[in-house]
Residue, then its C-alpha position, 0 to 999 in steps of 0.5 A: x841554167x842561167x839567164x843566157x843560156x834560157x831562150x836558146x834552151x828553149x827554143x832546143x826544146x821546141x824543137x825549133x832549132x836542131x841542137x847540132x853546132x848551135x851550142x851556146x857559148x860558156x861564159x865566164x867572169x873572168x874579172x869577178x863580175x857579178x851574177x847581176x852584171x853578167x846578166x846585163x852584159x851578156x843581154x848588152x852583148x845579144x843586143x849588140x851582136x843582133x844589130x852587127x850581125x843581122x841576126x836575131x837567135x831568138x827568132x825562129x828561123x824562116x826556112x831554114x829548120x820548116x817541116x821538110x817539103x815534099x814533091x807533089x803527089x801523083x807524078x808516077x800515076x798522073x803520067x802513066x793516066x795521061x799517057x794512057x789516054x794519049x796512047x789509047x787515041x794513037x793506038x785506036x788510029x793505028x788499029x790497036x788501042x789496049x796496045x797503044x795505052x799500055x805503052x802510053x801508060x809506060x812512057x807517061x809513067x817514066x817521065x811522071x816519075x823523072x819530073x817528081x825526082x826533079x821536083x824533089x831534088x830541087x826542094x832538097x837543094x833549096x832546104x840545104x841552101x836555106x840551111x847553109x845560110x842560117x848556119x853562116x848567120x848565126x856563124x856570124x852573129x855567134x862571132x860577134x856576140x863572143x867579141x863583145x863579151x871578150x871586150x867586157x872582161x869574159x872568157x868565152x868558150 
């Protein structure tokens, strides 16, 4: 494995960054270049498309790839608890407390349920975001870095 392709290899194998379309690039001297050479163009080139881009491949990324978040716990329980204690307090006015619980507990537990689904739809949306822009930085960062390699006489594929 040449020098290059080591940091990204590594970081595949952290587990760090999922191996899905962050394939690095094949180069190749096209103009007799040496091993030598290669190695300071292409660490040239990282260096020059990080700085156009924005983007560093070698750090880990922030957001995008974390261990994926979940709703908090206890939405499901804690709303059906809440509503039983609310309904409890409405059936004992009305004259039936076990009634009024039950249907606390009931509704309590529906809308305990509604608001975790909420929650986790909006951290599914935000981790997908978060995704989509690492992709698009490293989109650009992959452009620019063939760009430079291309301009010094290597074939990129």
């Amino acid at each position: 494995m040449n020098l290059t392709r080591r940091p990204f290899a590594a970081l595949l194998l952290a587990g760090l960054l999922p191996s899905v379309g962050l394939a690095d690039p094949y180069v190749y001297p096209a103009k007799g270049q040496s091993k030598q050479q290669q190695e300071k163009d292409t660490y040239q080139c990282y260096e020059w498309a990080r700085g156009q881009s924005g983007f560093d491949p070698m750090q880990a990324p922030q957001q995008a790839y974390q261990q994926p978040q979940q709703a908090t716990e206890g939405g499901l329980l804690h709303g059906a608890t809440r509503g039983a204690a609310v309904g409890a307090v409405g059936g004992a006015i009305g004259g039936n407390a076990g009634k009024g619980a039950a249907i606390g507990a009931l509704a309590g537990g529906v809308i305990g349920g509604a608001r975790r689904r909420h929650q986790q739809n909006e951290i599914d949306a935000s981790q997908q975001q978060a995704r989509a822009n690492y992709q698009a930085q490293r989109s650009n960062y992959d452009r620019a870095y063939s760009a430079c390699l291309r301009g010094r006489g290597y074939t990129v594929n």
